[in-house]
Structure formats: C-alpha cells, structure tokens
PyMOL Python script that loads the backbone (N, CA, C, O; Angstrom):
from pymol import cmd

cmd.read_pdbstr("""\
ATOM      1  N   UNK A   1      21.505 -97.360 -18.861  1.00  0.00           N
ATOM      2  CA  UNK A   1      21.287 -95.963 -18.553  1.00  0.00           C
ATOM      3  C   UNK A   1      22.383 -95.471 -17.622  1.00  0.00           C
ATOM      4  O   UNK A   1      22.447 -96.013 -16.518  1.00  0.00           O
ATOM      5  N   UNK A   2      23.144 -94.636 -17.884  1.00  0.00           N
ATOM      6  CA  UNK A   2      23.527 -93.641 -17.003  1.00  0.00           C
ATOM      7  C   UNK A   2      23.494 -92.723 -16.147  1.00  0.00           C
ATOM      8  O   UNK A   2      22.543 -91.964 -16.334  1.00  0.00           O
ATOM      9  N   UNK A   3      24.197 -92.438 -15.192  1.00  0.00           N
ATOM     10  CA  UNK A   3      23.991 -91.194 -14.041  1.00  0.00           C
ATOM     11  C   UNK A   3      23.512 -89.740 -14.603  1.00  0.00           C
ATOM     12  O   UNK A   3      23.495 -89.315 -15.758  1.00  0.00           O
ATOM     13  N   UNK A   4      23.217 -89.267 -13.653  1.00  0.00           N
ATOM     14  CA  UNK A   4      22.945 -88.114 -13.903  1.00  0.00           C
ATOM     15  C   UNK A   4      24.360 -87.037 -13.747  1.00  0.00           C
ATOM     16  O   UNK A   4      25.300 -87.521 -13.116  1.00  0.00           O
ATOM     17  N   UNK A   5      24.481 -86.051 -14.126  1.00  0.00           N
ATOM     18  CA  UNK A   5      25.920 -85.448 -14.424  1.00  0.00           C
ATOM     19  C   UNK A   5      25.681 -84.527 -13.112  1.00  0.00           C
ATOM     20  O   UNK A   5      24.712 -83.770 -13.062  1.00  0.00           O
ATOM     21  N   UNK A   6      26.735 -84.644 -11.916  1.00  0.00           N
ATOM     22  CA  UNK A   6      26.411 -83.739 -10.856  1.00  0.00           C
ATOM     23  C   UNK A   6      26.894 -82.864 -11.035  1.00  0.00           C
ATOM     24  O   UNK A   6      27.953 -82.731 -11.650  1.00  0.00           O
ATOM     25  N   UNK A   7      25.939 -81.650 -10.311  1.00  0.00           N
ATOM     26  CA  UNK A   7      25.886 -79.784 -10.669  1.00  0.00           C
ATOM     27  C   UNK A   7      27.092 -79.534  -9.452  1.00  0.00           C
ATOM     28  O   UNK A   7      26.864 -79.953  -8.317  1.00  0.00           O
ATOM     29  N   UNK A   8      27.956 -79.060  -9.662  1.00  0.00           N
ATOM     30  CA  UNK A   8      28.527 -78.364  -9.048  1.00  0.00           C
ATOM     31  C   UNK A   8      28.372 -77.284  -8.381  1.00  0.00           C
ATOM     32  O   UNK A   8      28.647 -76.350  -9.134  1.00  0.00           O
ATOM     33  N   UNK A   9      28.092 -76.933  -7.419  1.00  0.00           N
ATOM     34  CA  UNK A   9      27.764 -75.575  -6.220  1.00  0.00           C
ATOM     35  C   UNK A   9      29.628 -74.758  -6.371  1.00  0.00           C
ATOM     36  O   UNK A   9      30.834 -74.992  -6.452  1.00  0.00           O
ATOM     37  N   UNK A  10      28.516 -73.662  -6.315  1.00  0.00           N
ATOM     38  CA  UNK A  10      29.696 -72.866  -6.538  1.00  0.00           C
ATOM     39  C   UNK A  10      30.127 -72.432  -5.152  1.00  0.00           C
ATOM     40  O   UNK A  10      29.192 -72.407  -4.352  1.00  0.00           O
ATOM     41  N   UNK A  11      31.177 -72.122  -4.722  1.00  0.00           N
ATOM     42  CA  UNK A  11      32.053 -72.012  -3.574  1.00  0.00           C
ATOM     43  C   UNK A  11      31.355 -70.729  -2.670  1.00  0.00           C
ATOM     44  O   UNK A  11      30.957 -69.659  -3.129  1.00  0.00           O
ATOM     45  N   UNK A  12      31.336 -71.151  -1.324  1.00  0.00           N
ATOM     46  CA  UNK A  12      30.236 -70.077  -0.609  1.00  0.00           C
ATOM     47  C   UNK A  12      31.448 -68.717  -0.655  1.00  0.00           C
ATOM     48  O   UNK A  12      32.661 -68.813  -0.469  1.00  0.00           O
ATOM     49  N   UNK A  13      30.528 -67.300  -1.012  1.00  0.00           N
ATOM     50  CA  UNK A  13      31.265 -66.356  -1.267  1.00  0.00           C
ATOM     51  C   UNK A  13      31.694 -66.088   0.726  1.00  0.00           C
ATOM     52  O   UNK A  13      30.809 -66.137   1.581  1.00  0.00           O
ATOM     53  N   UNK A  14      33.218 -65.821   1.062  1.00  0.00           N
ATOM     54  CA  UNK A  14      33.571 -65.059   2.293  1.00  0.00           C
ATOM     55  C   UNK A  14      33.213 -63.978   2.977  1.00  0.00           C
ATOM     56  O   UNK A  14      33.839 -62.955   2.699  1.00  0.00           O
ATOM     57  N   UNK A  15      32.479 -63.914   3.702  1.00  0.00           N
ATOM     58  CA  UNK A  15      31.990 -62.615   4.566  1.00  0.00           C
ATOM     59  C   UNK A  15      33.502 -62.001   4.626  1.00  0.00           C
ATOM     60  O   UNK A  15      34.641 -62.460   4.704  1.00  0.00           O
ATOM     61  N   UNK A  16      32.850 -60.620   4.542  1.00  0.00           N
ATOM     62  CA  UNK A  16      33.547 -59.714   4.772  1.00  0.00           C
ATOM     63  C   UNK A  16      33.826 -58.986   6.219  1.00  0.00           C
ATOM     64  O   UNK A  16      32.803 -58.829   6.885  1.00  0.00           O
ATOM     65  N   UNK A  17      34.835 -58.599   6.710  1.00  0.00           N
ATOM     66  CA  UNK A  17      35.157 -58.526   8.405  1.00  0.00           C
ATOM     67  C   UNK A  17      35.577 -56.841   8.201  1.00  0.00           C
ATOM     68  O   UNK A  17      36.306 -56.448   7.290  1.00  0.00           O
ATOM     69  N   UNK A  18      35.164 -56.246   8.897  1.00  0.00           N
ATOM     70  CA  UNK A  18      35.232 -55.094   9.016  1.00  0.00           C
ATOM     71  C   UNK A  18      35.967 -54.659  10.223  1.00  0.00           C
ATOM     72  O   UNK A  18      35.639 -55.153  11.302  1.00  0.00           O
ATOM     73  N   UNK A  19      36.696 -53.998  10.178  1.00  0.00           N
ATOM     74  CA  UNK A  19      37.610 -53.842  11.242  1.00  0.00           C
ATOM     75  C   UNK A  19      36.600 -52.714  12.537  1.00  0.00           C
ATOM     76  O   UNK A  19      35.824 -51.804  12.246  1.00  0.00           O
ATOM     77  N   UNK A  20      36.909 -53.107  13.660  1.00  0.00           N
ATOM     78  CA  UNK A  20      36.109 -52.413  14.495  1.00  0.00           C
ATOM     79  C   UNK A  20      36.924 -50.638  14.879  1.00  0.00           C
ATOM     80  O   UNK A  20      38.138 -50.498  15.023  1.00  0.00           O
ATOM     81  N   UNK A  21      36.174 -49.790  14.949  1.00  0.00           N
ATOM     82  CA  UNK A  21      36.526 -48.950  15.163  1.00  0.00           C
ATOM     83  C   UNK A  21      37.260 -48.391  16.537  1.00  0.00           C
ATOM     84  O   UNK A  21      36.782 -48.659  17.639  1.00  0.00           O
ATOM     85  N   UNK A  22      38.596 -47.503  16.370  1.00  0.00           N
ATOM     86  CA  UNK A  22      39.772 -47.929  17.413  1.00  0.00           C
ATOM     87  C   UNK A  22      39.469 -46.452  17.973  1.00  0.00           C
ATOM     88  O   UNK A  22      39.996 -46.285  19.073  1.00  0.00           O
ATOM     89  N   UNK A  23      38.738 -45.312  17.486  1.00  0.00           N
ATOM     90  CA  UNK A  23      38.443 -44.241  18.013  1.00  0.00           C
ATOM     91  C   UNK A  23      36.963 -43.902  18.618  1.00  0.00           C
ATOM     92  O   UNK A  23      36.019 -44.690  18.568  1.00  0.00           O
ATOM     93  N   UNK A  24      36.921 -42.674  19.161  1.00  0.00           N
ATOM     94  CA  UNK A  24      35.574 -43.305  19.760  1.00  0.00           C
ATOM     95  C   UNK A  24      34.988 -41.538  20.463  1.00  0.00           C
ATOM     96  O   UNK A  24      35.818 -40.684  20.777  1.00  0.00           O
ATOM     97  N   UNK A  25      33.917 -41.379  20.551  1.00  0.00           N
ATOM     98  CA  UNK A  25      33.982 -40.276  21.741  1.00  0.00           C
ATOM     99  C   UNK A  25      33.556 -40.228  22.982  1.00  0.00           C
ATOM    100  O   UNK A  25      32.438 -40.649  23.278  1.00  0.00           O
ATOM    101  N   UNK A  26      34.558 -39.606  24.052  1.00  0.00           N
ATOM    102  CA  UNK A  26      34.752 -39.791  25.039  1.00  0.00           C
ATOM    103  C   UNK A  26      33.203 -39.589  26.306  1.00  0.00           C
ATOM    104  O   UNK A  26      32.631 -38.585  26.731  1.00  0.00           O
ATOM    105  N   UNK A  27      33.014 -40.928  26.523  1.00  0.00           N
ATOM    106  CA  UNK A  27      31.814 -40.871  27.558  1.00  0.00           C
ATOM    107  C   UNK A  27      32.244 -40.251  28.779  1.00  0.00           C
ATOM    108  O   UNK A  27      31.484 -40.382  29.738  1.00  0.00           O
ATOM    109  N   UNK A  28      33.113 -39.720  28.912  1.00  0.00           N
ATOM    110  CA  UNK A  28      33.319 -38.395  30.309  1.00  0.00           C
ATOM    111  C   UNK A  28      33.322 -37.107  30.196  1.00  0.00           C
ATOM    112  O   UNK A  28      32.915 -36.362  31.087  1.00  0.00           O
ATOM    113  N   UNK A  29      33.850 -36.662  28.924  1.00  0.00           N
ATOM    114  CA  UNK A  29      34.266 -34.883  29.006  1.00  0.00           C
ATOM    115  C   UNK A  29      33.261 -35.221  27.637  1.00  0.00           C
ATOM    116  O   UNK A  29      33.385 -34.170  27.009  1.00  0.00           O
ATOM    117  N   UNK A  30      32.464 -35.978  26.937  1.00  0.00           N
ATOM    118  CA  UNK A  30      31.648 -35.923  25.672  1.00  0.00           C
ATOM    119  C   UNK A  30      32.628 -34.946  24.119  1.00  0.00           C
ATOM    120  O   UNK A  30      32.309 -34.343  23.095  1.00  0.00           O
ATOM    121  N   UNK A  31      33.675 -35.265  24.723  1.00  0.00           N
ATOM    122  CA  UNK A  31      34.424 -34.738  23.121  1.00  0.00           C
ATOM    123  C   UNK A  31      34.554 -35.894  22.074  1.00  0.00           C
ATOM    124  O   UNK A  31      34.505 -37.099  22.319  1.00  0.00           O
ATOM    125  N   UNK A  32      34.737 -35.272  20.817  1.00  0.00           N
ATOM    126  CA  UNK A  32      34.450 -36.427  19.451  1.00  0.00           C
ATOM    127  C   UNK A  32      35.584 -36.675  19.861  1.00  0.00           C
ATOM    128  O   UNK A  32      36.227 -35.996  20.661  1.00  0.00           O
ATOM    129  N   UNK A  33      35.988 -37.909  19.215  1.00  0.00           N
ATOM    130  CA  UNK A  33      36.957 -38.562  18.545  1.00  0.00           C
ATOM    131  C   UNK A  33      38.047 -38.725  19.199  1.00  0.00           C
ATOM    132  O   UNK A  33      39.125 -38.930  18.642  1.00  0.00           O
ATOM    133  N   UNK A  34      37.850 -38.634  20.762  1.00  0.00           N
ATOM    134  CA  UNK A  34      39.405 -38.292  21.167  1.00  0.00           C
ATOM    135  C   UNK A  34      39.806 -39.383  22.000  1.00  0.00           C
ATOM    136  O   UNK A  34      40.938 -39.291  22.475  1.00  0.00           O
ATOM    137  N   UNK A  35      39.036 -40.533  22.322  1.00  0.00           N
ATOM    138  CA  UNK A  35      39.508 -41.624  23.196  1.00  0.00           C
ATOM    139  C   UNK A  35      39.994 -43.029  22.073  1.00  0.00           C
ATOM    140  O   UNK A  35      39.309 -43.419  21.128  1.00  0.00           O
ATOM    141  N   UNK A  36      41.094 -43.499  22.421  1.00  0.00           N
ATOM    142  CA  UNK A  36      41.459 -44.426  21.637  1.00  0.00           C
ATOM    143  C   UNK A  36      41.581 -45.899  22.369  1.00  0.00           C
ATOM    144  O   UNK A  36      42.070 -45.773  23.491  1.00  0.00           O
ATOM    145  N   UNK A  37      41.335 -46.962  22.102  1.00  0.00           N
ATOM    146  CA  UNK A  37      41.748 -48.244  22.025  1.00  0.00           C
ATOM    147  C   UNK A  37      42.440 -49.062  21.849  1.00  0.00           C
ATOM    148  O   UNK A  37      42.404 -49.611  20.748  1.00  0.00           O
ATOM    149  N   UNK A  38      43.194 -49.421  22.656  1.00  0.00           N
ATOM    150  CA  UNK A  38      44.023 -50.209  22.190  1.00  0.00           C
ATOM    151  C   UNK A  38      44.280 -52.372  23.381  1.00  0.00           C
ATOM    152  O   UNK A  38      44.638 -52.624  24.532  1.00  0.00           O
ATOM    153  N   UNK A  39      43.948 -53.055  22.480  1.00  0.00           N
ATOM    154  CA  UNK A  39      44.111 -54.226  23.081  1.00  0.00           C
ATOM    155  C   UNK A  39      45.098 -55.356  22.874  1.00  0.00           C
ATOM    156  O   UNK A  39      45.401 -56.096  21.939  1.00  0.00           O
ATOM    157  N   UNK A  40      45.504 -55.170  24.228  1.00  0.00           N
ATOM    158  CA  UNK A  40      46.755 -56.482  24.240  1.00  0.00           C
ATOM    159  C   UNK A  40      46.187 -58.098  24.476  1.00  0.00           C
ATOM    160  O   UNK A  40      46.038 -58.611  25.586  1.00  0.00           O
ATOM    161  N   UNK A  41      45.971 -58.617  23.455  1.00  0.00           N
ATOM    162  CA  UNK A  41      46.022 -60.078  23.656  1.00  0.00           C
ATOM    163  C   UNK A  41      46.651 -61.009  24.586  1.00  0.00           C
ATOM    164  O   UNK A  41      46.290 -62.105  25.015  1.00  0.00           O
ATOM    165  N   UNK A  42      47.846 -60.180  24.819  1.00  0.00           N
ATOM    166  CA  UNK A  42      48.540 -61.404  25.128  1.00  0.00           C
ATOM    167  C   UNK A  42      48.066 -61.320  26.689  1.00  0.00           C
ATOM    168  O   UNK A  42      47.994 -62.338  27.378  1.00  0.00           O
ATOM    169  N   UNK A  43      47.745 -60.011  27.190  1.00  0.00           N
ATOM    170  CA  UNK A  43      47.847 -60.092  28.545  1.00  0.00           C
ATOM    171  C   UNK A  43      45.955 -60.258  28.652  1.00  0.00           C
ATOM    172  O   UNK A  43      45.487 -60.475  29.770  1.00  0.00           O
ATOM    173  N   UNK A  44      44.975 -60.136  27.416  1.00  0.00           N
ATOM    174  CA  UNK A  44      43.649 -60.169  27.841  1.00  0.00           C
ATOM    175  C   UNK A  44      43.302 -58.683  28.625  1.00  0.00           C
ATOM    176  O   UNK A  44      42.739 -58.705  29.720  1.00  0.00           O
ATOM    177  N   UNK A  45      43.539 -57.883  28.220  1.00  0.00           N
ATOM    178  CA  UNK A  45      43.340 -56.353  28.355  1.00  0.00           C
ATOM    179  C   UNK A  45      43.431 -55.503  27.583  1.00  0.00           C
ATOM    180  O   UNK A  45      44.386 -55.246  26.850  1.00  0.00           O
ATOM    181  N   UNK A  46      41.996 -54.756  27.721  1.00  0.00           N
ATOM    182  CA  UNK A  46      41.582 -53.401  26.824  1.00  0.00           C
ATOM    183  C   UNK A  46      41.844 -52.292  27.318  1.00  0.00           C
ATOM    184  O   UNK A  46      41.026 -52.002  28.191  1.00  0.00           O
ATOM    185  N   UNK A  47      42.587 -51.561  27.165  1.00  0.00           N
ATOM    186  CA  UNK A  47      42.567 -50.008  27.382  1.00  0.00           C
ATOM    187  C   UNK A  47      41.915 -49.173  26.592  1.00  0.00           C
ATOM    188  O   UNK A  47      41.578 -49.450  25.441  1.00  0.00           O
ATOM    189  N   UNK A  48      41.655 -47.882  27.284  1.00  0.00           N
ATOM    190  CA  UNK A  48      40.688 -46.955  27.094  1.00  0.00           C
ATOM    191  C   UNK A  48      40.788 -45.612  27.556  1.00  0.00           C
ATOM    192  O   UNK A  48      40.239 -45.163  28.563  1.00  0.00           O
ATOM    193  N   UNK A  49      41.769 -44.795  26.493  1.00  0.00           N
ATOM    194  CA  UNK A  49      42.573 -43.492  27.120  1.00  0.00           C
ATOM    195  C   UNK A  49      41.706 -42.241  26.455  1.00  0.00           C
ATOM    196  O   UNK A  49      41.274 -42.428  25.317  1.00  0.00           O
ATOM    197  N   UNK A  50      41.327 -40.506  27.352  1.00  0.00           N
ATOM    198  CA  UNK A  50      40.993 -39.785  26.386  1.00  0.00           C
ATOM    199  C   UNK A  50      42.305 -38.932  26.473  1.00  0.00           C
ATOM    200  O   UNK A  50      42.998 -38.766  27.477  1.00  0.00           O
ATOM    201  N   UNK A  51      42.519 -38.387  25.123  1.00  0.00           N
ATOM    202  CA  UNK A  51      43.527 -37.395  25.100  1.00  0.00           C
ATOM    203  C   UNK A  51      43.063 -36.333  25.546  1.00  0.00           C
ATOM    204  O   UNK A  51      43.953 -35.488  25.652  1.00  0.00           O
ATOM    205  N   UNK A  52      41.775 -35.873  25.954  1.00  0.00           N
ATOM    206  CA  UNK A  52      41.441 -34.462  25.790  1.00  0.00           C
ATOM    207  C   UNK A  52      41.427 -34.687  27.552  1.00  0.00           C
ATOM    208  O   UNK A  52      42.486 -34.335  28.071  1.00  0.00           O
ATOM    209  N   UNK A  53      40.196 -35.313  28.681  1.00  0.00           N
ATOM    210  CA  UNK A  53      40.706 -35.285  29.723  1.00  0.00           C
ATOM    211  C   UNK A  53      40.700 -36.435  30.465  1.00  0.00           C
ATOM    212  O   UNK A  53      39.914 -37.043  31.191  1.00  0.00           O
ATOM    213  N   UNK A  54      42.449 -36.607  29.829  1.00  0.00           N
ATOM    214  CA  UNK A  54      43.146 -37.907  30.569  1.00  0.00           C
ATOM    215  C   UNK A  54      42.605 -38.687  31.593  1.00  0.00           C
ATOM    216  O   UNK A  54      43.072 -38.887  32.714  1.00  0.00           O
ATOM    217  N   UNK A  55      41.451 -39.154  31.035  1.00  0.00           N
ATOM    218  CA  UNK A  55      40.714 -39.979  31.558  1.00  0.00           C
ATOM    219  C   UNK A  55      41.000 -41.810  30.878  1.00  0.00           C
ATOM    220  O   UNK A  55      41.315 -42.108  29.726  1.00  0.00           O
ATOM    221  N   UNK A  56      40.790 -42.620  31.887  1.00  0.00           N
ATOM    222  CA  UNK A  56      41.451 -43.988  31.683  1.00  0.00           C
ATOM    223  C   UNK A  56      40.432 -44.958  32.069  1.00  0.00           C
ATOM    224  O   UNK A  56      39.540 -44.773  32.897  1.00  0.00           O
ATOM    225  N   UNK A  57      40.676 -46.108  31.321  1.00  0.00           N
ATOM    226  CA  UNK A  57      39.834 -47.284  31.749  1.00  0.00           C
ATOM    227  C   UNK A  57      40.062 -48.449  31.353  1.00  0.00           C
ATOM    228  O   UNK A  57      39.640 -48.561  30.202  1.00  0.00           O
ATOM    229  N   UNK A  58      40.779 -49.913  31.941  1.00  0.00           N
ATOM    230  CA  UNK A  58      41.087 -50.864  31.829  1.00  0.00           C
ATOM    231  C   UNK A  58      40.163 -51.922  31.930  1.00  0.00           C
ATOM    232  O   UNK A  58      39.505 -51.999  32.968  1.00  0.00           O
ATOM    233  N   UNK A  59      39.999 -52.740  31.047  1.00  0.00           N
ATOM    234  CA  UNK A  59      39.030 -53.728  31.526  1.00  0.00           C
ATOM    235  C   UNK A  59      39.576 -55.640  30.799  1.00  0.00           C
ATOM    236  O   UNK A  59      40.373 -55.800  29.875  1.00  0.00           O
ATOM    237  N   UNK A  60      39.261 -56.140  31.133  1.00  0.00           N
ATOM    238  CA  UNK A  60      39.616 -57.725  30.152  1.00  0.00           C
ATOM    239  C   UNK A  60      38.598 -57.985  29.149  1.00  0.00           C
ATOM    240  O   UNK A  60      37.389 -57.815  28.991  1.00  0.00           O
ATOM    241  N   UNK A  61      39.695 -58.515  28.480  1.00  0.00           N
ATOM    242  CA  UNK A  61      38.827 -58.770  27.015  1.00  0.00           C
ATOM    243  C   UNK A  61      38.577 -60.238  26.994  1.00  0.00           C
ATOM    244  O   UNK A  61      38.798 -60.849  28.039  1.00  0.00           O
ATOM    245  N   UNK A  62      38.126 -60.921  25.900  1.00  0.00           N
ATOM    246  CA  UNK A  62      38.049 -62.583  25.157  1.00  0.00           C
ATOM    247  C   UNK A  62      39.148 -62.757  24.457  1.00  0.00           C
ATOM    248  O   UNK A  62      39.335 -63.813  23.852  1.00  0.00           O
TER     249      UNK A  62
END
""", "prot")
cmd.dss("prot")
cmd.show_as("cartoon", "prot")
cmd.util.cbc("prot")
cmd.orient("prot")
C-alpha cells in the first residue's frame, strides 16, 4: 500500500498596507485639511505643521 498524495495549501494571500494618511485637520484653528505630516526616520521625529495658523508640533516616533 501506498501513501497518501499530500494536498497542497495554497500560499497565504498578503495583507494589504494602506498607507496612513499625511493630511489631517488642524486640532488648533479646527480647519480641514490643512496640517501636514511629515516623518524623518533617520532622526526618529514627527512633525506637525498647519498652513492655515502656523501652528507646529514635534514629537518622536518608533
């Protein structure tokens, strides 16, 4: 008697990564869309600028 013929599993499908959103509205003057994000890795810091009133906020990231 022979083995049994093994089932092959099919390859786990990749989650999908959604990029996080880099705009935002501003928790000081409450205008849409006008504070942006931007993070430097290398130094482990997030910035956090509004265009409308040039308001700022630095903090460290992971």
């Amino acid at each position: 008697m022979g083995r049994r013929k093994k089932a092959n599993k099919p390859p786990p499908k990749r989650k999908i990564i959604e990029k996080l959103d880099s705009v935002f509205n501003c928790p000081f003057c409450n205008h849409e869309k006008s504070c942006e994000v931007k993070m430097d890795r290398q130094r482990n810091t997030g910035y956090v600028t509004c265009r409308v009133c040039l308001e700022d906020f630095q903090t460290s990231i992971n």
